[in-house]
FIZAZA-225643 format. One record per residue (C-alpha): x negated, y, z; residue in one letter. Coordinates in steps of 0.5 Angstrom, whole numbers, padded with zeros to 4 digits, always signed. Each point is the difference from the previous one (the first is absolute). Example, Ala and Ser with C-alpha at 12.3 -4.5 7.8 and 13.67 -1.06 7.14 Angstrom:
BEGIN
-0025-0009+0016A;-0002+0007-0002S;
This chain:
BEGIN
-0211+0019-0065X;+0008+0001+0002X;+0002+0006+0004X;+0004-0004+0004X;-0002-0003+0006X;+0001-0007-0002X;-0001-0004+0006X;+0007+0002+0002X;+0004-0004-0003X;+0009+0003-0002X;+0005-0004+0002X;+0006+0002-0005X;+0007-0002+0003X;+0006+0000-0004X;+0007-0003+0004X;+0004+0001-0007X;+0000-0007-0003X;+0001+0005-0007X;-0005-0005-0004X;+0000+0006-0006X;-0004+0005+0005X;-0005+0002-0004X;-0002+0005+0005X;-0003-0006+0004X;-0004-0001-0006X;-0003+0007-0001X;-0002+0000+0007X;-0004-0007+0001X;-0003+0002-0008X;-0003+0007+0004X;-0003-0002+0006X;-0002-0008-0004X;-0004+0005-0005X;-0004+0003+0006X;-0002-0006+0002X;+0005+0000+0006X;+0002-0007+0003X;+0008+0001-0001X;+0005-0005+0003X;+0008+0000-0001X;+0005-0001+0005X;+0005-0001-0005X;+0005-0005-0004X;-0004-0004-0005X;+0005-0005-0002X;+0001+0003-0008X;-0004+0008+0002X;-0005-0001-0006X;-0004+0005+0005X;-0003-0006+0003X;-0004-0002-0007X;-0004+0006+0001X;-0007-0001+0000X;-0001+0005+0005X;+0005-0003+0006X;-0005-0004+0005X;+0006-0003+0003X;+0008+0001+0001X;+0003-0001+0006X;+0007-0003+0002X;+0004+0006+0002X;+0005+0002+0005X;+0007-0003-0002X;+0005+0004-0003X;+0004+0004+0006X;-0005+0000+0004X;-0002+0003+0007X;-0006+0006+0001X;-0001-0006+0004X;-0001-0006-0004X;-0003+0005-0005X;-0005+0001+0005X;-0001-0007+0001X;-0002-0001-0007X;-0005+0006+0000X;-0004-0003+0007X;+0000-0008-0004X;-0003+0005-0006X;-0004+0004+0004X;-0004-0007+0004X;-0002-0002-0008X;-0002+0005-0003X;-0006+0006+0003X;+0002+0005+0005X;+0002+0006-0001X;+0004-0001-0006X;+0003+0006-0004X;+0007-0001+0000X;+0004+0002-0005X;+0008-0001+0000X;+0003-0001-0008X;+0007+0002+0001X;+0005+0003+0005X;+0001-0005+0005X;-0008-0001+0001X;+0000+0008+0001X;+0004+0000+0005X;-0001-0006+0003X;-0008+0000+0001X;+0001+0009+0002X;+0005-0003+0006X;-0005-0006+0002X;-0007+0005-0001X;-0003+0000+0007X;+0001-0008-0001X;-0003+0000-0006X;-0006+0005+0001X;-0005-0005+0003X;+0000-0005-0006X;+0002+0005-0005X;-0002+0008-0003X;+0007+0004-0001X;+0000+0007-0001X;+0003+0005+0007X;+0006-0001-0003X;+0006+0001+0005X;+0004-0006+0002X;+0007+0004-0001X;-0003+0004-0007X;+0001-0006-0005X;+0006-0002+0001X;+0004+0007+0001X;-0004+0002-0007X;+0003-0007-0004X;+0006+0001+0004X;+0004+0003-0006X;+0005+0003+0005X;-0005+0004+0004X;-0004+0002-0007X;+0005+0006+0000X;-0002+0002+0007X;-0007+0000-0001X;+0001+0003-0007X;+0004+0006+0003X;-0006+0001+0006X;-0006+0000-0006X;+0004+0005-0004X;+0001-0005-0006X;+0006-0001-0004X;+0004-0006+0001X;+0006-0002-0003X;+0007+0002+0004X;+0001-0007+0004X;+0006-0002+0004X;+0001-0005+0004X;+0008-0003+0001X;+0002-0002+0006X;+0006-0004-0003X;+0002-0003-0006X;+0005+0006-0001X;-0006+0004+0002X;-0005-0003-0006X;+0007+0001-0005X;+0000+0007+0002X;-0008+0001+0000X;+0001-0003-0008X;+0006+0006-0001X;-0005+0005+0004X;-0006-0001-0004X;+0003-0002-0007X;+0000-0007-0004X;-0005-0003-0001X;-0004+0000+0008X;-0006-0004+0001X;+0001-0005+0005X;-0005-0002+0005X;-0002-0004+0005X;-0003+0004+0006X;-0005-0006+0000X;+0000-0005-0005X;-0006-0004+0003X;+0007-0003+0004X;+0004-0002-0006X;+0000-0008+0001X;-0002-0004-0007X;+0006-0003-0003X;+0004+0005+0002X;+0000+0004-0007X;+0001+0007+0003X;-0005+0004-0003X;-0005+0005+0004X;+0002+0005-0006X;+0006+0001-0004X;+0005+0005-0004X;+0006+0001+0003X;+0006+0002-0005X;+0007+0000+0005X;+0003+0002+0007X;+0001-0008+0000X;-0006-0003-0002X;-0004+0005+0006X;+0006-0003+0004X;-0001-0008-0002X;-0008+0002+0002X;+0002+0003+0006X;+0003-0006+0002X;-0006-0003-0001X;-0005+0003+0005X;+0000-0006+0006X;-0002-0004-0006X;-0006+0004-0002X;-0002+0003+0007X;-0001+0007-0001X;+0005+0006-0001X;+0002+0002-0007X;-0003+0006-0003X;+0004+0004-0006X;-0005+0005-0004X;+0001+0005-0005X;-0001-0002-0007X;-0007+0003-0003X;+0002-0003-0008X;-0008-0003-0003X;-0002+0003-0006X;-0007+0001-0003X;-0005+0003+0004X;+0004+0000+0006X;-0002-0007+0004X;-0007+0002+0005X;-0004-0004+0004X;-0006+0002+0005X;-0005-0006+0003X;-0005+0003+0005X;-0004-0002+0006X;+0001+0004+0006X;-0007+0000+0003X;-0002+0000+0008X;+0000+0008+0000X;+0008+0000-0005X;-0004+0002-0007X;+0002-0004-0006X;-0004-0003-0003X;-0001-0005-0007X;+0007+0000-0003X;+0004+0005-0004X;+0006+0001-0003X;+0003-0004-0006X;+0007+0000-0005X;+0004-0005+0000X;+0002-0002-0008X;+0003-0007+0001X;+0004-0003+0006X;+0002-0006+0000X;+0005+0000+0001X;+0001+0005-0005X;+0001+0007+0005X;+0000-0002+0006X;-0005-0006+0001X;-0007-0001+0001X;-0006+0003-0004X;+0000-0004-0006X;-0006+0006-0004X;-0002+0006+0003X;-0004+0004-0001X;-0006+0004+0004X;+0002+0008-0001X;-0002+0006+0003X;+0005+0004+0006X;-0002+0004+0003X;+0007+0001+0003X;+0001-0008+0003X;-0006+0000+0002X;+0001+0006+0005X;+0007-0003+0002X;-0004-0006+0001X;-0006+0003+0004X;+0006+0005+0004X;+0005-0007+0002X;-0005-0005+0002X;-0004+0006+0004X;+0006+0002+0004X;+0000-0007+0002X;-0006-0001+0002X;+0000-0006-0005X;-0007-0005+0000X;-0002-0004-0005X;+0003-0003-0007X;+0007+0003-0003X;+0005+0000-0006X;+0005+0006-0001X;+0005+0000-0005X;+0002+0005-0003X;+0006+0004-0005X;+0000+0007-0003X;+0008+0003+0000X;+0001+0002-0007X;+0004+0006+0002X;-0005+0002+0005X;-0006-0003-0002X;-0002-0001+0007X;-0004-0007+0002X;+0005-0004+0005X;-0003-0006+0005X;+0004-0005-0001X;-0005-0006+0003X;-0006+0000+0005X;-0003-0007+0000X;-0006-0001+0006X;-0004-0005-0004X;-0003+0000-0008X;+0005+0000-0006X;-0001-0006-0005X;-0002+0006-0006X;-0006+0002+0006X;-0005-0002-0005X;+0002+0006-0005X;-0004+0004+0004X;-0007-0002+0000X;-0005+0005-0002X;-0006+0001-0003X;-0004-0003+0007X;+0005-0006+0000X;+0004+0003+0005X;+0006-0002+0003X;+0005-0001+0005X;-0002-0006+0003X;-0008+0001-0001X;+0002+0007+0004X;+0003-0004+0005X;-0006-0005+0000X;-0005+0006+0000X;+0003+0004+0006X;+0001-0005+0004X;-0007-0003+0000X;-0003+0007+0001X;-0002+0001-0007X;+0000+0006-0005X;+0005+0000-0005X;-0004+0002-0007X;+0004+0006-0003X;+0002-0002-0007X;+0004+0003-0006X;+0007-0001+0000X;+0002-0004-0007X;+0004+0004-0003X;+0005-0003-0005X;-0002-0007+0002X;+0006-0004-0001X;+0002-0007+0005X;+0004-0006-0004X;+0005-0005+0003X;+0000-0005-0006X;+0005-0004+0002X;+0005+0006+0001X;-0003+0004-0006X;-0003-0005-0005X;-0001+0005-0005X;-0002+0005+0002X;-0006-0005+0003X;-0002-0001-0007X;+0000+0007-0002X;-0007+0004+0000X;-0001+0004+0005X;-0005+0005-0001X;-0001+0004+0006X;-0001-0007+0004X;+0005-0006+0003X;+0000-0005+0006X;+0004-0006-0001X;+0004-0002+0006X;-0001-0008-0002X;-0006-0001-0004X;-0006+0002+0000X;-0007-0003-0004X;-0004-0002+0007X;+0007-0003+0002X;+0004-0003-0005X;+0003-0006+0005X;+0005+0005+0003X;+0002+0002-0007X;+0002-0006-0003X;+0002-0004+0006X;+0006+0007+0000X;+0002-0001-0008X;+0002-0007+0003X;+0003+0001+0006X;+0003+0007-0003X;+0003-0005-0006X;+0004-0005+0004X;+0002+0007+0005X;+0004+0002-0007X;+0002-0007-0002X;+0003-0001+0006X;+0005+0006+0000X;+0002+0000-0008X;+0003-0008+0003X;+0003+0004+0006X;+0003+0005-0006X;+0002-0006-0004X;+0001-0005+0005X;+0008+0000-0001X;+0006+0002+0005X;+0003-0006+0004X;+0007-0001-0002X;+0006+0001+0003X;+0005-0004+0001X;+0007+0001-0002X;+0005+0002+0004X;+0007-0003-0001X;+0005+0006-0001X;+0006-0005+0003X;-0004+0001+0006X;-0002+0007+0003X;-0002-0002+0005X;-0003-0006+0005X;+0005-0001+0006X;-0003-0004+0006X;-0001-0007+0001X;+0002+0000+0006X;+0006+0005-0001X;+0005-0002-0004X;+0004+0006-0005X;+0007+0001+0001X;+0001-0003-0007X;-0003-0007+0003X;+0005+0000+0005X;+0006+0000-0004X;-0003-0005-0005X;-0001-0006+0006X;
């Protein structure tokens, strides 16, 4: 028997149209395996997340850039064909905001934690992270904030190259734009050009002070906030590959012990009186080998599933349990136990793992997904070494007797006299 209550059904929502979103996976496999009825309201056109035996149904989601509205909208269309109440949970940044803002709209179709409507956008706000940490007592990298583009050189000047350069909500940034929710910046002229860049990208530029990686230094903590504030399923975990290399997602991570991130972990999210499922990275300064927050995420991590214990317990299944009134069984954590991104670390995949290992794509009892990434994943790859390859147009000579173009309608001194 299922220590869920499988007569409620979990709606995952995912605005992001990321097709390599493996956290959706993990989620849909958690809930599907104890018997929960999930539904995805997602972009299913190349997401291998739809060949997953354990979706009963994806769900057209809202279009990109839309409204808390239109995203409302979808949500009731969702509610009407599924049982209600439904257990909602958001899968990326924008959802998170979006469903904590419209929560009273949405609690008579579906179950949510007693989650603020303001609280989840101020924590993923990275330019109000440092207020939060500076309220908790919890390191956080010194941040400045330009106002100019003479201001975002000086800050480069001030802080020292290179400066990690940060969009104060990246959830903002417009597809196609190339502008990056994170990047390296290594000259006063490179935070200037940024700088002119932030109509573009529709929240302010943050510049923070450089934390170099290096090994034993890259922390995360998942966790749920229960209806009373304790922090339930979950742990902390090192990160041992990113992808990209340094200052990516979680490419291999690991489940160890800490006590110290688990206590900056319990301390932020208590200060805030935060409820439900949350993401915290973390960076220990090599010189002063405290643990910096740099980033707190109001919904699961895509590695969430690094974290299930010896009773099946994560933060999904937390989330679940709670909100229908069930006990959370109390299990052992899982010490050493590994999580693999295939696509993002092949190697370390088909290495052995003797203190356990959860792969983010493939899995016995749901092979589809699995394959249907490798397929996907080998076009992605394919597609980029053409984009390198593909040659740079060529351009056209200038004649060397003629430096510049006059106007047609105005004819140069030079044509004058020779009429």
């Amino acid at each position: 028997m299922s220590l869920l209550d499988t007569r409620v059904p979990a709606v995952l929502l995912r605005t992001d149209p990321n097709p390599f979103h493996h956290g959706t996976l993990g989620a849909v496999r958690s809930l599907g395996r104890a018997g929960v009825e999930v539904h995805v309201v997602a972009d299913s056109a190349a997401s291998p997340v739809h060949r997953s035996r354990y979706v009963r149904r994806m769900h057209p989601p809202p279009l990109p850039g839309a409204s808390a509205e239109d995203i409302l909208t979808v949500l009731r269309r969702v509610a009407a064909e599924v049982a209600s109440p439904a257990v909602l949970i958001p899968m990326d940044d924008a959802s998170a905001i979006a469903v904590a803002r419209m929560r009273d709209a949405l609690t008579p179709s579906y179950l949510l934690p007693a989650l603020p409507g303001a609280l989840a956008e101020r924590v993923a706000d990275k330019g109000e992270l440092a207020s939060v940490c500076a309220a908790a007592d919890v390191p956080h990298p010194v941040t400045l904030v330009p106002d100019s583009a003479a201001e975002a050189a000086d800050a480069v000047r001030r802080l020292g190259v290179p400066v990690v350069a940060k969009w104060s909500r990246p959830w903002l940034l417009p597809a196609g734009s190339g502008l990056r929710s994170t990047l390296l910046v290594r000259s006063p002229e490179q935070a200037r050009e940024l700088y002119r860049r932030t109509a573009e990208a529709g929240s302010p530029l943050l510049l923070q002070a450089y934390l170099p990686p290096g090994p034993d230094r890259d922390w995360f903590f998942h966790g749920y906030a229960d209806g009373s504030g304790a922090v339930r399923a979950g742990g902390p975990g090192r990160k041992q590959l990113a992808w990209p290399r340094g200052a990516g997602l979680t490419a291999v991570g690991r489940w160890t012990p800490n006590p110290e991130v688990r206590a900056l972990a319990e301390r932020v999210t208590g200060e805030l009186g935060y409820r439900g499922i949350f993401d915290l990275d973390f960076r220990r300064c090599g010189t002063t080998g405290r643990y910096h927050l740099l980033d707190f995420n109001p919904r699961p991590g895509a590695q969430f599933r690094l974290f299930a214990d010896s009773a099946g317990l994560d933060v999904v299944r937390a989330l679940h349990l709670d909100l229908t009134g069930r006990p959370l069984p109390d299990g052992a954590p899982l010490a050493g136990r590994a999580f693999v991104v295939e696509n993002y670390a092949p190697l370390t995949a088909l290495r052995p793992a003797p203190g356990g290992r959860e792969l983010a794509w493939y899995a016995k009892d749901d092979p589809a997904p699995g394959r249907a990434m490798w397929s996907l994943w080998g076009r992605h790859v394919a597609g980029r070494l053409r984009e390198r390859l593909r040659p740079a147009p060529p351009t056209l000579p200038t004649r060397p007797s003629l430096p510049s173009q006059p106007s047609l309608s105005s004819p140069t001194d030079n044509e004058k006299a020779s009429k």
